[in-house]
C-alpha positions in Angstrom: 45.1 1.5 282.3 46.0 -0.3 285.2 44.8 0.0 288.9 46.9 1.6 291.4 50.3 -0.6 292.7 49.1 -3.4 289.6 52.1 -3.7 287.5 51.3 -2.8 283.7 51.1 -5.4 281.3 53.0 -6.6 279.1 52.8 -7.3 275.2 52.2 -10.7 273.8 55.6 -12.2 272.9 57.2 -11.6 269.2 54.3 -8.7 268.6 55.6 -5.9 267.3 55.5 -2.8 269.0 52.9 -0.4 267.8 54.8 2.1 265.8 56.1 -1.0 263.7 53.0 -1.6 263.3 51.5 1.2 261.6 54.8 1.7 259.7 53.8 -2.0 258.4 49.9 -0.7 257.6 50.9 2.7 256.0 53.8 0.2 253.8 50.9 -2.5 252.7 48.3 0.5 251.7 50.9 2.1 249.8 51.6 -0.8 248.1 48.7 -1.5 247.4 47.9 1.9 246.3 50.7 2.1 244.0 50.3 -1.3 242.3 45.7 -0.5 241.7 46.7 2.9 240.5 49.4 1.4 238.2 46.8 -1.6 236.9 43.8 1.1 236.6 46.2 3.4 234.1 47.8 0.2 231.9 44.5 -1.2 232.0 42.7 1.9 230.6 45.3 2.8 228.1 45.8 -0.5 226.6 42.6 -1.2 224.4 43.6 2.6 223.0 45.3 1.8 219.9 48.3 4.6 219.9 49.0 4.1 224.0 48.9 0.2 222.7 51.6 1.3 219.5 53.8 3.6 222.0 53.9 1.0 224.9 55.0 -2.0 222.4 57.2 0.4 220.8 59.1 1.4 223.8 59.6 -2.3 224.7 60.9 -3.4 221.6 63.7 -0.5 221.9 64.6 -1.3 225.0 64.8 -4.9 224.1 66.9 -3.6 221.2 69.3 -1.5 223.4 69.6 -4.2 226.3 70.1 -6.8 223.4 73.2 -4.6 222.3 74.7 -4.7 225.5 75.0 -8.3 225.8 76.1 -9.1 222.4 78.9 -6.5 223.1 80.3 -6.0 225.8 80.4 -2.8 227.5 84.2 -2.2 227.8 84.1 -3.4 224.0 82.9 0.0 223.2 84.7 1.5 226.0 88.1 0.6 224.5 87.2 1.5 221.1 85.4 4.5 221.6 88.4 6.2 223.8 90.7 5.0 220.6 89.1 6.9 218.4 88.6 10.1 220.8 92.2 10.5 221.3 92.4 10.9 217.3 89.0 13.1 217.3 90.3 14.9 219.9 94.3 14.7 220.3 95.9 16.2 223.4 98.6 19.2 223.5 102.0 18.0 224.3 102.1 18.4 228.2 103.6 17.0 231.9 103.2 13.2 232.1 99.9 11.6 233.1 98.0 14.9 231.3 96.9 12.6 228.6 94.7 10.6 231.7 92.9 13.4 232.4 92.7 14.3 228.8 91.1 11.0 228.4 88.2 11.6 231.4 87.7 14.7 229.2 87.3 12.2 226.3 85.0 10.1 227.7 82.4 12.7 229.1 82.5 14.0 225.7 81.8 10.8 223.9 78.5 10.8 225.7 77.2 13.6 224.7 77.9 12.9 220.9 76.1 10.8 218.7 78.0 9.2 216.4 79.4 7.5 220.1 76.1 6.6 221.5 76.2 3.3 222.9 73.4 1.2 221.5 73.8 2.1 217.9 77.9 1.8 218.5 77.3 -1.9 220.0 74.9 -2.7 217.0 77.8 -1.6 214.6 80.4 -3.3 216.3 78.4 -7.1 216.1 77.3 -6.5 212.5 81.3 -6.0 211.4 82.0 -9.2 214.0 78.8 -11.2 212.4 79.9 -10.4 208.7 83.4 -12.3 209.2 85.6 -9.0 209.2 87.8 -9.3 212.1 88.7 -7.3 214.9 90.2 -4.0 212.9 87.4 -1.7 213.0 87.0 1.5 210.7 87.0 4.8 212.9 84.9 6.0 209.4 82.5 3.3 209.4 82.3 2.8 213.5 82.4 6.3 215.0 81.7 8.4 211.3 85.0 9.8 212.4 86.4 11.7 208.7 89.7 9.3 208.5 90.8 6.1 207.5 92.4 4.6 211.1 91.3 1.9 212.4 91.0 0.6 215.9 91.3 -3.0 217.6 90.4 -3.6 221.3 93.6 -4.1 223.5 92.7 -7.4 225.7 91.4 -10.6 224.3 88.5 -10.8 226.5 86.8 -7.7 224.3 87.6 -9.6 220.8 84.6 -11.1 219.0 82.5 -13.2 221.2 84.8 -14.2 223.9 83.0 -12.7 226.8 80.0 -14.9 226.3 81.2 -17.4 228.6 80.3 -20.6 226.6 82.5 -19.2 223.8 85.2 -18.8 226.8 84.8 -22.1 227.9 84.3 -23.7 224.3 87.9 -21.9 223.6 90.1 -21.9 226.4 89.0 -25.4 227.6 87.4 -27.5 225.2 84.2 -27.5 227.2 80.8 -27.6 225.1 79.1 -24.6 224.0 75.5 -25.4 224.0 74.7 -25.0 227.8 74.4 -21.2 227.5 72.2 -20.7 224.6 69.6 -23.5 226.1 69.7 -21.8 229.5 69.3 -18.8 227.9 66.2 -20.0 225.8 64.8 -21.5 228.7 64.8 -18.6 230.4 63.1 -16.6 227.7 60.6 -19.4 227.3 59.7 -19.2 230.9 59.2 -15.3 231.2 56.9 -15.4 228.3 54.8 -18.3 230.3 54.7 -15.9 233.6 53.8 -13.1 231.2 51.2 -15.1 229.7 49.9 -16.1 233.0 49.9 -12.8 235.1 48.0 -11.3 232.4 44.9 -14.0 232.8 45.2 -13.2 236.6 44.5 -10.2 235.6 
């Protein structure tokens, strides 16, 4: 405390103030909380054969349902998905622009229906497109829909592999198409090697 008519000193300059700095404490202990606690559990459940099954399990299906998503495109689905709702589900004749909201009607009800689910729809969708048959698409065999139409996405950009963009370039303008799968292996390459190494760290 200082003396009488002594002016009070000030702080060292660039340190922080002293709230900062327990907000910086109480944000490095939680960390650090979080991340032991974390370890301890992983560690303790991995050498236990079934947590060992159900933790590889869940990683191959999320690998499997990520994987989907990027041999299909989103909108891919999107597009074909609504197609076949507006046969599942036809509107009423009404005023113009009804059949918009009709279709936001659709497309909440898609996800709450299987035979619409994403993942399993994208997996579909790349075996027809891997098996040579085009971009005409049974509402039958895509959706399990019980009639024969078929539906075909709208812009070229959704047709068969087009939104990969090596197949884009490759296309469009003649530019080579091996960059992207190399990059691509390279990357998977190095995320096994950090795997690999975090797990000696540890």
């Amino acid at each position: 405390m200082p003396a009488p008519g002594e002016r009070p000193r000030s702080r060292e300059a660039g340190a922080p103030p002293p709230r900062a700095e327990a907000r910086q404490s109480v944000f490095k202990y939680s960390s650090t909380a979080r991340r032991s606690s974390s370890e301890s559990v992983l560690g303790n459940a991995w050498p236990r054969p079934l947590a060992r099954t159900l933790v590889l399990a869940t990683f191959v299906l999320g690998g499997l349902t990520a994987l989907a998503g990027v041999l299909v495109e989103y909108n891919t689905n999107l597009d074909l998905s609504l197609q076949a709702a507006r046969m599942e589900w036809p509107s009423p004749p009404g005023p113009p622009g009804s059949e918009l909201i009709d279709d936001d009607a659709r497309f909440v009800r898609t996800k709450f229906d299987w035979r619409f689910a994403a993942p399993w729809a994208h997996w579909r969708i790349f075996r027809h497109r891997a098996a040579g048959l085009g971009e005409e698409f049974s509402v039958r065999e895509l959706y399990y829909l019980d009639r024969d139409d078929t539906v075909r996405p709208q812009w070229e950009r959704e047709q068969g592999f087009n939104h990969l963009y090596w197949v884009d370039l490759a296309k469009r303008l003649g530019g080579p198409s091996w960059p992207g799968p190399v990059l691509c292996l390279a990357l998977l390459v190095g995320a096994s090697v950090c795997l690999r190494r975090a797990r000696e760290e540890s």
